[in-house]
N, CA and C atoms as an extended XYZ file, in Angstrom:
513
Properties=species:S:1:pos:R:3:atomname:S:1:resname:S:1:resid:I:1 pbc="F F F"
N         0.828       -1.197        0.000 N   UNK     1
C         0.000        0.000        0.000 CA  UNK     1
C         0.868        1.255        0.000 C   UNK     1
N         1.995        1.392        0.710 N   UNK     2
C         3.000        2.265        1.149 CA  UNK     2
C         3.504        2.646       -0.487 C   UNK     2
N         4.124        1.507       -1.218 N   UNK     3
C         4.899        1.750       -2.443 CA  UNK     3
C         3.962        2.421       -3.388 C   UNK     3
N         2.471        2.223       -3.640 N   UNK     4
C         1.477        2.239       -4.616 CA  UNK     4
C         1.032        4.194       -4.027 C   UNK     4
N         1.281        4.390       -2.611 N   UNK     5
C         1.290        5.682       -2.325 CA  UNK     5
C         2.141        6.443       -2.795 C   UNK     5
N         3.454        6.155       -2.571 N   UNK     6
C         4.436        6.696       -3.001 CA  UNK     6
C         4.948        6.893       -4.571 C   UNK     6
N         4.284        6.072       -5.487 N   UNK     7
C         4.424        6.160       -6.776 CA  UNK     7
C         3.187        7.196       -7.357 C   UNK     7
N         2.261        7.402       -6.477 N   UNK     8
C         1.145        8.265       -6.641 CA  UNK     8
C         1.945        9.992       -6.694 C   UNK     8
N         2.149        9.885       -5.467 N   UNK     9
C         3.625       11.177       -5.189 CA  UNK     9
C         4.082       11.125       -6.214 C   UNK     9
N         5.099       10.581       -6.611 N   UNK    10
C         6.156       10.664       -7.487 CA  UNK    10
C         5.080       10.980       -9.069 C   UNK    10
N         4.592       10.103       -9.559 N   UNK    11
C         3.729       11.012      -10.850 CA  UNK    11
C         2.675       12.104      -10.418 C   UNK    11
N         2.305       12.820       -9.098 N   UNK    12
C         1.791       13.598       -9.192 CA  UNK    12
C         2.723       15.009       -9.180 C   UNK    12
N         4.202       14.702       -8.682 N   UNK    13
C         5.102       15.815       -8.361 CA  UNK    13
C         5.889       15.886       -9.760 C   UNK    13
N         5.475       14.741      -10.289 N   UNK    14
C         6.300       15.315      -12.035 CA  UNK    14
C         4.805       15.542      -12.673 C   UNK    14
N         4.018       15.147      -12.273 N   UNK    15
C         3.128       16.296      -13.198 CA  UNK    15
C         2.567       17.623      -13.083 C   UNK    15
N         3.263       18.255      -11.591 N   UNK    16
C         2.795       19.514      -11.367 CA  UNK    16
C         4.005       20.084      -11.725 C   UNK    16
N         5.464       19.338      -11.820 N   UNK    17
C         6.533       19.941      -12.256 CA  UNK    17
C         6.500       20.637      -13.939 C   UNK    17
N         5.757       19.472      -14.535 N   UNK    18
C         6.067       20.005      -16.021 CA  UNK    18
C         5.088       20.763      -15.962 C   UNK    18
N         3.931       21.340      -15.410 N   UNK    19
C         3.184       22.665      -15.555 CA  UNK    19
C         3.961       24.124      -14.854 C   UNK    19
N         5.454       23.408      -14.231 N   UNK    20
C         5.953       24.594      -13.574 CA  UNK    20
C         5.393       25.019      -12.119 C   UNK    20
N         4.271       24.381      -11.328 N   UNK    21
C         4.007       24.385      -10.379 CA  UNK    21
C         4.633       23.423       -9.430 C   UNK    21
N         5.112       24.506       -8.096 N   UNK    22
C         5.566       24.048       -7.215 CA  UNK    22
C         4.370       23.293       -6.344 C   UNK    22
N         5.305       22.423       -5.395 N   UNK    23
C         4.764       21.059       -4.360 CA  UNK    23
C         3.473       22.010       -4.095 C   UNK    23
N         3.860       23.186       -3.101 N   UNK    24
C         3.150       23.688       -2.109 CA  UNK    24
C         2.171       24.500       -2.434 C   UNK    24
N         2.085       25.340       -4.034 N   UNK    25
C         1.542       25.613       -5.003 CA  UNK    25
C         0.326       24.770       -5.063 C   UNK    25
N         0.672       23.364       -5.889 N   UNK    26
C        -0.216       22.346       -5.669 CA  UNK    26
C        -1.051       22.131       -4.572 C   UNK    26
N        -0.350       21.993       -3.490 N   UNK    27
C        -1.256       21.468       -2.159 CA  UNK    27
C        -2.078       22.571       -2.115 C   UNK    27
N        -2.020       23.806       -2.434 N   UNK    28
C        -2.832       25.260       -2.169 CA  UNK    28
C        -4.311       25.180       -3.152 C   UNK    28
N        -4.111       24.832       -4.471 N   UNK    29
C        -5.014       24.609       -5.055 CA  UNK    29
C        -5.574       23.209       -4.894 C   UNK    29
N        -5.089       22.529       -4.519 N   UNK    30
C        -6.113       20.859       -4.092 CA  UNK    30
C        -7.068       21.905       -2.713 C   UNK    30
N        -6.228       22.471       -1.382 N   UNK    31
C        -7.059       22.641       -0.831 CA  UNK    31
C        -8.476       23.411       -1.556 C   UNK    31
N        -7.976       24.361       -2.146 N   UNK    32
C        -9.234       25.617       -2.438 CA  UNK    32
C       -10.397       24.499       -3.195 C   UNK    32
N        -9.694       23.604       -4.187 N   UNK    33
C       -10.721       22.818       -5.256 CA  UNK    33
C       -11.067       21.390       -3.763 C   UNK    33
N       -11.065       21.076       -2.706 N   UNK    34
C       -11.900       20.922       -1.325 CA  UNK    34
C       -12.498       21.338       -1.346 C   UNK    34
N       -11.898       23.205       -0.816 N   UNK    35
C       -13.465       23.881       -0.298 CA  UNK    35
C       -14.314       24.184       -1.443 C   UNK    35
N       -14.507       24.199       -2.606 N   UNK    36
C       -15.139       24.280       -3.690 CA  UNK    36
C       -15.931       23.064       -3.320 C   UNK    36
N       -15.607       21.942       -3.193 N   UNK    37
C       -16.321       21.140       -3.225 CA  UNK    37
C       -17.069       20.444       -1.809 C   UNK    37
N       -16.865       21.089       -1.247 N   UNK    38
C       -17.068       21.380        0.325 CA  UNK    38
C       -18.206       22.475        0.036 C   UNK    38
N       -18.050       23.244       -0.614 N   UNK    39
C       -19.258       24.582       -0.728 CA  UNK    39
C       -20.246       23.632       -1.815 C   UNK    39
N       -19.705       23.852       -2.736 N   UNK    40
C       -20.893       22.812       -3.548 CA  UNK    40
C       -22.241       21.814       -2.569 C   UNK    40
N       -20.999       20.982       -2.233 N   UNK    41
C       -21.848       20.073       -1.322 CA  UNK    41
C       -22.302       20.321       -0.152 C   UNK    41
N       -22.616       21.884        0.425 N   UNK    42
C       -22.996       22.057        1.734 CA  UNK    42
C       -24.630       21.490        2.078 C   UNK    42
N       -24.940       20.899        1.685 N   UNK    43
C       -26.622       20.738        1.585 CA  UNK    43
C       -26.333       19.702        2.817 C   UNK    43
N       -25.410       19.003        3.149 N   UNK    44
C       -25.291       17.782        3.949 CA  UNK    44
C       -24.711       18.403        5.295 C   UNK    44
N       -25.159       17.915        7.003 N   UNK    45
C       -24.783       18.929        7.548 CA  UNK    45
C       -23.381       18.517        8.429 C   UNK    45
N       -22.691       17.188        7.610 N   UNK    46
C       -21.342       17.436        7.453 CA  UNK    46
C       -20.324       18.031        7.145 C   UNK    46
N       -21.033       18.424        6.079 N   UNK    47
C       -19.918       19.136        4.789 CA  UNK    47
C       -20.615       20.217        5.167 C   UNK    47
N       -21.598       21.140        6.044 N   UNK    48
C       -21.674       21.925        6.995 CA  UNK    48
C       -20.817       22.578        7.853 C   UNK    48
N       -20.787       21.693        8.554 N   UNK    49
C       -20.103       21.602       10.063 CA  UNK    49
C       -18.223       21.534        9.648 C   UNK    49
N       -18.104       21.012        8.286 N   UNK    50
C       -16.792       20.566        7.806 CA  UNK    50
C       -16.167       21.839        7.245 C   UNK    50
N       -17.529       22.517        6.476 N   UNK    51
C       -16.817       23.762        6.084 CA  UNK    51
C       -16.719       25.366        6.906 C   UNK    51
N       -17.742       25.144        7.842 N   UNK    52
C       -17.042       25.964        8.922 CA  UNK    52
C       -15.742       25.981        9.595 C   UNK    52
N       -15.735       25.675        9.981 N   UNK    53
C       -14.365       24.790       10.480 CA  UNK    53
C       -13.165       25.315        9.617 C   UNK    53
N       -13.573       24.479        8.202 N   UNK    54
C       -12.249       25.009        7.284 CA  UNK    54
C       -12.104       26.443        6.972 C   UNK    54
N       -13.684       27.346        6.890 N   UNK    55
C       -13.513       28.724        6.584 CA  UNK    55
C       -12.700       29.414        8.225 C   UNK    55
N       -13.083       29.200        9.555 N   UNK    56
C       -12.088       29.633       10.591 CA  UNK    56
C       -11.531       29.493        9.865 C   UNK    56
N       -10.726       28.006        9.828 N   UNK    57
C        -9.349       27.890       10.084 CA  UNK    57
C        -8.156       28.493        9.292 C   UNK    57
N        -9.210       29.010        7.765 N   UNK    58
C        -8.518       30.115        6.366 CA  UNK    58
C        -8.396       31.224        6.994 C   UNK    58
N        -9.614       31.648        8.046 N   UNK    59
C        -9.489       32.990        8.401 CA  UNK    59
C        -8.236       33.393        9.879 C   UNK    59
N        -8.304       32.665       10.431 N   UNK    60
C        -7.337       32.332       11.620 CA  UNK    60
C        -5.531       32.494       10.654 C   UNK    60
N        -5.868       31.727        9.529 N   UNK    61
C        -4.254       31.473        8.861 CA  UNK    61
C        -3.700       32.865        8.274 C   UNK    61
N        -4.750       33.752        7.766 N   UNK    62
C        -5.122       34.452        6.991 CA  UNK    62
C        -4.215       35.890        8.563 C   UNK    62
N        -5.205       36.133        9.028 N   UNK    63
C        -5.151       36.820       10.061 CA  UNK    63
C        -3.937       37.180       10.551 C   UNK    63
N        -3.107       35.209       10.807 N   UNK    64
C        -1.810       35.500       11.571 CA  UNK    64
C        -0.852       36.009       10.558 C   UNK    64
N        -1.085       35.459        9.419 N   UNK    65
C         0.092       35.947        8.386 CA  UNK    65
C        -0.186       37.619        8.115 C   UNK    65
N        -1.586       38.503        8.095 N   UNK    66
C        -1.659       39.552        8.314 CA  UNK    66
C        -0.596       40.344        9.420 C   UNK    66
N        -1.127       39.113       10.745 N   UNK    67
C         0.311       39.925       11.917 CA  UNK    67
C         1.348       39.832       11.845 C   UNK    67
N         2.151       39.154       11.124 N   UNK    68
C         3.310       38.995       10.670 CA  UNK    68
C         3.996       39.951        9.974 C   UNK    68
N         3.352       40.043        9.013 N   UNK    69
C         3.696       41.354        8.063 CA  UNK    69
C         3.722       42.718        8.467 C   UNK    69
N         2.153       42.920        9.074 N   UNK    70
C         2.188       44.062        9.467 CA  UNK    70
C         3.434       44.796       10.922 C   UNK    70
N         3.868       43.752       11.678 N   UNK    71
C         5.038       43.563       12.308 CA  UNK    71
C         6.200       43.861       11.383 C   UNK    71
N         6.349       43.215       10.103 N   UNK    72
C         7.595       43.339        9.561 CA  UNK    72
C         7.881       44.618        8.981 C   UNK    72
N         6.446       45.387        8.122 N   UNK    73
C         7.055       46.697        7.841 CA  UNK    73
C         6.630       47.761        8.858 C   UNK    73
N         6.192       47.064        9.788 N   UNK    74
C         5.890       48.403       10.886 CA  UNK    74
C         6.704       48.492       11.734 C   UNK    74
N         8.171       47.537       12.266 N   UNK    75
C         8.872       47.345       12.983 CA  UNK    75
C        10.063       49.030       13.064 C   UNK    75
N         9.818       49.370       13.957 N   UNK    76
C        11.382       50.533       14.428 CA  UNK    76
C        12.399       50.049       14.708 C   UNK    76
N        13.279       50.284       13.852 N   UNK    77
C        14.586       50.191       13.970 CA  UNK    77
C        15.338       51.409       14.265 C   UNK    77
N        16.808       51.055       15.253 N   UNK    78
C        17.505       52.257       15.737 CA  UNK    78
C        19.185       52.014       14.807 C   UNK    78
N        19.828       52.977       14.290 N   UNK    79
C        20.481       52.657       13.359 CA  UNK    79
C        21.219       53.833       13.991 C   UNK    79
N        22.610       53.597       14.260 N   UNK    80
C        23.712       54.061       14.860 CA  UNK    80
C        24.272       54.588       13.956 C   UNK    80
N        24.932       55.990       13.664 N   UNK    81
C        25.668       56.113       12.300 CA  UNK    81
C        27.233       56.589       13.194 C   UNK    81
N        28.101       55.834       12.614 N   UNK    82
C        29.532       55.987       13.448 CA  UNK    82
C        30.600       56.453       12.247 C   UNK    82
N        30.949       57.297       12.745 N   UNK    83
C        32.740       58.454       11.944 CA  UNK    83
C        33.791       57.814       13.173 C   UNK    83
N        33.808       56.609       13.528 N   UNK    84
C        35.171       56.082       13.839 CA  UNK    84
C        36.148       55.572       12.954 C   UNK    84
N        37.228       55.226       13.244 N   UNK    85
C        38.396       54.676       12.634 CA  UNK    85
C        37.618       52.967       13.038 C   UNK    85
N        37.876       52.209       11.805 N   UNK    86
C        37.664       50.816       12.597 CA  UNK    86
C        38.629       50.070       10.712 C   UNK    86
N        39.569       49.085       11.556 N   UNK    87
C        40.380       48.560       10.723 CA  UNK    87
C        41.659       49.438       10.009 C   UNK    87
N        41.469       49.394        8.576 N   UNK    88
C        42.163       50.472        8.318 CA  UNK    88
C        41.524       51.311        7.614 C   UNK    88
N        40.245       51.410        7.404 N   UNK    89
C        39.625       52.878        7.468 CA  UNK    89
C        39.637       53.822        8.415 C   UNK    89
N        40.008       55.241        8.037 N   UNK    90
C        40.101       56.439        8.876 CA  UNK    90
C        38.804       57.415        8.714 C   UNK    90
N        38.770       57.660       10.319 N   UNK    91
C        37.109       58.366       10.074 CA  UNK    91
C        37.577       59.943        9.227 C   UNK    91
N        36.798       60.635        9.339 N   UNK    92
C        36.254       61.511        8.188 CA  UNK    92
C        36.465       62.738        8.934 C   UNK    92
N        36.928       63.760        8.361 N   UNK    93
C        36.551       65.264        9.471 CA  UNK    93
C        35.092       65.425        9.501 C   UNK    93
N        34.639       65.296        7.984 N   UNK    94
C        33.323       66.208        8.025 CA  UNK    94
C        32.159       64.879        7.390 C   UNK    94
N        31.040       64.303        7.568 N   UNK    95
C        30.439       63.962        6.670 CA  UNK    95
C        29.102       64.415        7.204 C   UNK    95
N        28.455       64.136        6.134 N   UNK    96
C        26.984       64.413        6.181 CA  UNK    96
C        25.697       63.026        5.899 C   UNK    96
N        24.834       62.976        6.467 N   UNK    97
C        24.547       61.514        6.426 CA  UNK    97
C        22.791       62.035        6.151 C   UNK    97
N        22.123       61.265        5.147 N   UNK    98
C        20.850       61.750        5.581 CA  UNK    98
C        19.783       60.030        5.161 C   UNK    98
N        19.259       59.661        6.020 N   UNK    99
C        18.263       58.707        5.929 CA  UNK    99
C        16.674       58.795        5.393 C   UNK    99
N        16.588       58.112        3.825 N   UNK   100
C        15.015       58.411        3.448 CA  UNK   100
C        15.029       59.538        3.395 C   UNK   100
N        16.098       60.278        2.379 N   UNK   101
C        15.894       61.610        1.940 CA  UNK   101
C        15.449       62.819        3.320 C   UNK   101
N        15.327       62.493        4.387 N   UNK   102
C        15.399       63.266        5.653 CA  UNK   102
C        15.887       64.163        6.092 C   UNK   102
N        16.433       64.862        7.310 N   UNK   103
C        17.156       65.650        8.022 CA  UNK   103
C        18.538       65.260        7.967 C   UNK   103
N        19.469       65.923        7.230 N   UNK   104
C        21.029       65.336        7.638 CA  UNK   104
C        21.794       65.306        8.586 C   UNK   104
N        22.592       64.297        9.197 N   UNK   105
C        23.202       64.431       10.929 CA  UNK   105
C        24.448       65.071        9.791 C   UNK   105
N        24.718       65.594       10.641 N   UNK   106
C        26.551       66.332       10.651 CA  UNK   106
C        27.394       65.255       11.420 C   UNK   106
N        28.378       64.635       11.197 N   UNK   107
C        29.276       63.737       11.987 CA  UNK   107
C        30.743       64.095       11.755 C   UNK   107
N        31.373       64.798       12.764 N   UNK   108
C        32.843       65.068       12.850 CA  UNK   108
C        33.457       63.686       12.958 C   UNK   108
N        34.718       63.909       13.181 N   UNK   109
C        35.397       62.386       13.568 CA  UNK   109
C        35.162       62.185       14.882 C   UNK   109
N        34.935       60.536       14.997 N   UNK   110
C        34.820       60.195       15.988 CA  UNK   110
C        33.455       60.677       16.772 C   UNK   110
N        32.472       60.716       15.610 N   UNK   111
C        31.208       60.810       16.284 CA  UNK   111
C        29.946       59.839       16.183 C   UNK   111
N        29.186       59.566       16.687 N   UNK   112
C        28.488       59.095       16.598 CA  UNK   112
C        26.822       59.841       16.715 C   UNK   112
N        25.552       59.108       16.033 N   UNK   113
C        24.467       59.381       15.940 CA  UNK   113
C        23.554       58.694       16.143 C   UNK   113
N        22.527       58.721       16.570 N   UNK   114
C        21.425       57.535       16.221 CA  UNK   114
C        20.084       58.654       15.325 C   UNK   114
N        19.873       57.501       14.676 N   UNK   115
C        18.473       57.936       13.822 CA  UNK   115
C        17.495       56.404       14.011 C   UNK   115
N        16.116       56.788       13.933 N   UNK   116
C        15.424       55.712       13.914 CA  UNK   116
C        14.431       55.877       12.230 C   UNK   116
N        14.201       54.367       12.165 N   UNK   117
C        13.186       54.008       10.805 CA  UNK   117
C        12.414       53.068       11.123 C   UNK   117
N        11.349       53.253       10.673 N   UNK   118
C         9.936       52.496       10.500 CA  UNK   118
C        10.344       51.189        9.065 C   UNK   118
N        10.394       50.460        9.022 N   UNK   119
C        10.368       49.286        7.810 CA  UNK   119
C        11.182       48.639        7.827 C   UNK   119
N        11.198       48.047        6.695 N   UNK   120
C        12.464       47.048        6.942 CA  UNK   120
C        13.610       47.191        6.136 C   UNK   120
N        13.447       48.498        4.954 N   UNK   121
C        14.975       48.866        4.271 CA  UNK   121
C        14.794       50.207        4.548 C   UNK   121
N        15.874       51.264        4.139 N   UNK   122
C        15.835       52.246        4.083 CA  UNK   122
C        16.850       52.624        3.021 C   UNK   122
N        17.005       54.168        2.875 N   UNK   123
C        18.176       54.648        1.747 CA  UNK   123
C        19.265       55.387        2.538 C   UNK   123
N        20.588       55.440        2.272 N   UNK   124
C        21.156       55.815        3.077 CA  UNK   124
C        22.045       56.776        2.318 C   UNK   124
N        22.335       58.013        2.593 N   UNK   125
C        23.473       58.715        1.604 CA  UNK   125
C        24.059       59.462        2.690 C   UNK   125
N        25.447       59.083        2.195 N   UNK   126
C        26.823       59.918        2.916 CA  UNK   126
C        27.458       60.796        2.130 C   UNK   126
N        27.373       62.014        2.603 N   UNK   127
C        28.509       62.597        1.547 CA  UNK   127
C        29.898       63.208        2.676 C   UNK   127
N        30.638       63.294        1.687 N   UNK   128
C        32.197       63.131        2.977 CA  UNK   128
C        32.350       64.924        2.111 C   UNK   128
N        32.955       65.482        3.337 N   UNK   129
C        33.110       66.814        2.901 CA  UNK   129
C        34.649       67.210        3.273 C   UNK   129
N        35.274       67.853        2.439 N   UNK   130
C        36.827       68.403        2.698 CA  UNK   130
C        36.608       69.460        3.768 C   UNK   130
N        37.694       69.913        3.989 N   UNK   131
C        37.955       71.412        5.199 CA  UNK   131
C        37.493       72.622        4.182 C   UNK   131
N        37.486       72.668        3.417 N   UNK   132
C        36.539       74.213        2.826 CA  UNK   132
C        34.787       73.718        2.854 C   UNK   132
N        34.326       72.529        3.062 N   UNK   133
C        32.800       72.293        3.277 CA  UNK   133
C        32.415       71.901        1.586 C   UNK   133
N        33.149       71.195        0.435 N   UNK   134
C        33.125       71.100       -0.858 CA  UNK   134
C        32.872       69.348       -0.474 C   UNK   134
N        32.022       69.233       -1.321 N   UNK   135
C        31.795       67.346       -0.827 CA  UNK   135
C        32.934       66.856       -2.382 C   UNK   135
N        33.232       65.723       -1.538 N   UNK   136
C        34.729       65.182       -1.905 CA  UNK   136
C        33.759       64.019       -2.583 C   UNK   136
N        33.210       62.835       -2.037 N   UNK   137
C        32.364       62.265       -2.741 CA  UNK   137
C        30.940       62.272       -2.290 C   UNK   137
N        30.218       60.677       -2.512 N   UNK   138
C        28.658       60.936       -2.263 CA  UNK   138
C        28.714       59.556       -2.288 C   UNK   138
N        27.810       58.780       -1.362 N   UNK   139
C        27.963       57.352       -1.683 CA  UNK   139
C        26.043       56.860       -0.862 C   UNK   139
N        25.504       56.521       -1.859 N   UNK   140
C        23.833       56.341       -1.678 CA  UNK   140
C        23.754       54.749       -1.567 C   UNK   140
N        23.287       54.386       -0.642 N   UNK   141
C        23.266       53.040       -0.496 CA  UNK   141
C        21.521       52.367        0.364 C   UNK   141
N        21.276       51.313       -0.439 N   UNK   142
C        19.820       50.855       -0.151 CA  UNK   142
C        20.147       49.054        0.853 C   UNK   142
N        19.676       49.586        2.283 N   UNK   143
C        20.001       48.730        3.213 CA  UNK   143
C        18.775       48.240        3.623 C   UNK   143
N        18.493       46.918        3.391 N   UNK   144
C        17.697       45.891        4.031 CA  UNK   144
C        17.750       45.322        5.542 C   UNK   144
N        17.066       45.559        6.169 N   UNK   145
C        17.046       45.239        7.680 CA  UNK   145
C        16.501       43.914        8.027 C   UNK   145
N        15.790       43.565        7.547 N   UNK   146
C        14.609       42.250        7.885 CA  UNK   146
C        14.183       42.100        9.473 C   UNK   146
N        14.528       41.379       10.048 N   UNK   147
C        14.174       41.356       11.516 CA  UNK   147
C        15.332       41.772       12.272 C   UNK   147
N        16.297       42.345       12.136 N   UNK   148
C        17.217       43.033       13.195 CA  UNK   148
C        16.605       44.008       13.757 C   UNK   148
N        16.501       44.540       15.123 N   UNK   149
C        16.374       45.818       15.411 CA  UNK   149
C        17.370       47.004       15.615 C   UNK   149
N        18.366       46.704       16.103 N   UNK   150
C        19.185       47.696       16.154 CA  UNK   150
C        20.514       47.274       15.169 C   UNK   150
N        21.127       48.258       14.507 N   UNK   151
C        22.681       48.172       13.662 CA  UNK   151
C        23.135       49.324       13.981 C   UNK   151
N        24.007       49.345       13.607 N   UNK   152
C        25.390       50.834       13.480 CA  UNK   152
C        25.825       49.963       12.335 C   UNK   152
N        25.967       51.180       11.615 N   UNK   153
C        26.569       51.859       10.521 CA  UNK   153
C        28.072       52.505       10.398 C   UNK   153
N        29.277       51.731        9.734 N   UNK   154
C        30.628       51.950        9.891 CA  UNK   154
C        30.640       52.880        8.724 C   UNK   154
N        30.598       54.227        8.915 N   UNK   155
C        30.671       55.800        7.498 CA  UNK   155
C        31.862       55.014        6.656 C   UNK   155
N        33.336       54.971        7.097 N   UNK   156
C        34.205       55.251        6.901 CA  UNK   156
C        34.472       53.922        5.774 C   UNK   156
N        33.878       52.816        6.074 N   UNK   157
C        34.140       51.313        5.650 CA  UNK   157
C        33.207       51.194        4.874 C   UNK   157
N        31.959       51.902        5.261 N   UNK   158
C        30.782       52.451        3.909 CA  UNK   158
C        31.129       53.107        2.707 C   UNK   158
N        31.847       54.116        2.986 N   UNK   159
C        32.427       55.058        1.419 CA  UNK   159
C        33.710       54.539        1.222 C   UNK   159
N        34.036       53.541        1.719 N   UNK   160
C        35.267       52.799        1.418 CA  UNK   160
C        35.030       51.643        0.508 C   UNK   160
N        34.092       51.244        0.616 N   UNK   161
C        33.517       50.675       -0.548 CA  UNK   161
C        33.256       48.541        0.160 C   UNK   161
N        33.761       48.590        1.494 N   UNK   162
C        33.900       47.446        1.890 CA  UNK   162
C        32.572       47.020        2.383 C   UNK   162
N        32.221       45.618        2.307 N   UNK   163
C        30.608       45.036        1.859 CA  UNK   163
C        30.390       44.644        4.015 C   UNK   163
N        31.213       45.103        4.856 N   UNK   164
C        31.271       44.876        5.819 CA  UNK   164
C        31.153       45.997        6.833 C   UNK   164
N        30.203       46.778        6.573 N   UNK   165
C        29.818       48.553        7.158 CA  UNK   165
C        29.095       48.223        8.205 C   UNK   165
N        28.252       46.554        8.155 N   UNK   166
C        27.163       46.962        9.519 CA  UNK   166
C        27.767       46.407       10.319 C   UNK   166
N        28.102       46.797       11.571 N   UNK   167
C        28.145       46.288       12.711 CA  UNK   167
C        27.576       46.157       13.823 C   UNK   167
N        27.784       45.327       14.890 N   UNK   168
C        26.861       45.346       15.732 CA  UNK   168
C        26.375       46.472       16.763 C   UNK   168
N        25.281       46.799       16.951 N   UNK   169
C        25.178       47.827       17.822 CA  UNK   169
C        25.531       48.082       19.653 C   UNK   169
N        25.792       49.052       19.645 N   UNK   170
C        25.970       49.037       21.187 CA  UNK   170
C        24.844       48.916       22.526 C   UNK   170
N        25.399       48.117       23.150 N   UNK   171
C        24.162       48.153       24.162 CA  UNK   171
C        24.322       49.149       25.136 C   UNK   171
């Protein structure tokens, strides 16, 4: 019985393959073509009682994955922006930092900032300024957060071009 199951699997997962539909894809539409046929057949007060049940349990699934999300882009994050020396990058006399096109922090050397954001990426632009106040470069960068809450931000290792700018934040 086991093998005659399992060969059922196996030609039903190469035949949702050559339509390009994934496993879980599949299992999504078997359920819905259920409740289709679960609604069809409500006249019986099984398939009653059966499809209540299944409509909760869509709406319950439905709901939590609503809280999920709405958690993920509603989440505050605190984002440290640091003009230290770290490695052999040297911090900056002058830069200018502004988040989501925002208010710009001013950061001398050896300073630090915090700014906070709502979501889960933001835009980030540094511009590094010489001793007459003339920006030397400009470096715009689009940072994904996902579920971290707090980072710092290394300026110096950022316009340095090294893929290793976030670090951990301070407690």
């Amino acid at each position: 019985m086991s093998a005659i199951f399992n060969e059922y699997c196996e030609i039903l997962t190469e035949f949702l393959a050559q339509w390009g539909i994934s496993l879980e894809l599949g299992l999504l539409i078997a359920a819905l073509i259920l409740w289709l046929l679960l609604y069809i057949g409500r006249g019986l007060a099984f398939f009653r009682f059966l499809m209540r049940w299944y409509q909760r349990l869509i709406i319950l699934a439905g709901l939590i994955a609503l809280g999920f999300w709405l958690f993920y882009i509603g989440r505050e994050h605190k984002i440290y922006l640091d003009n230290k020396a770290m490695n052999d990058y040297k911090p900056f006399e002058q830069v200018n930092v502004s988040i989501n096109g925002g208010t710009s922090a001013e950061l001398m050397a050896r300073d630090r900032d915090l700014r906070k954001v709502v979501g889960p990426e933001f835009e980030l632009k540094a511009e590094v300024l010489d001793d007459n106040g003339e920006i030397v470069s400009t470096v715009t960068k689009t940072i994904n957060l996902g579920f971290s809450k707090d980072i710092m931000i290394n300026l110096p290792v950022l316009v340095g071009g090294s893929g290793d700018f976030i670090v951990p934040a301070p407690r």
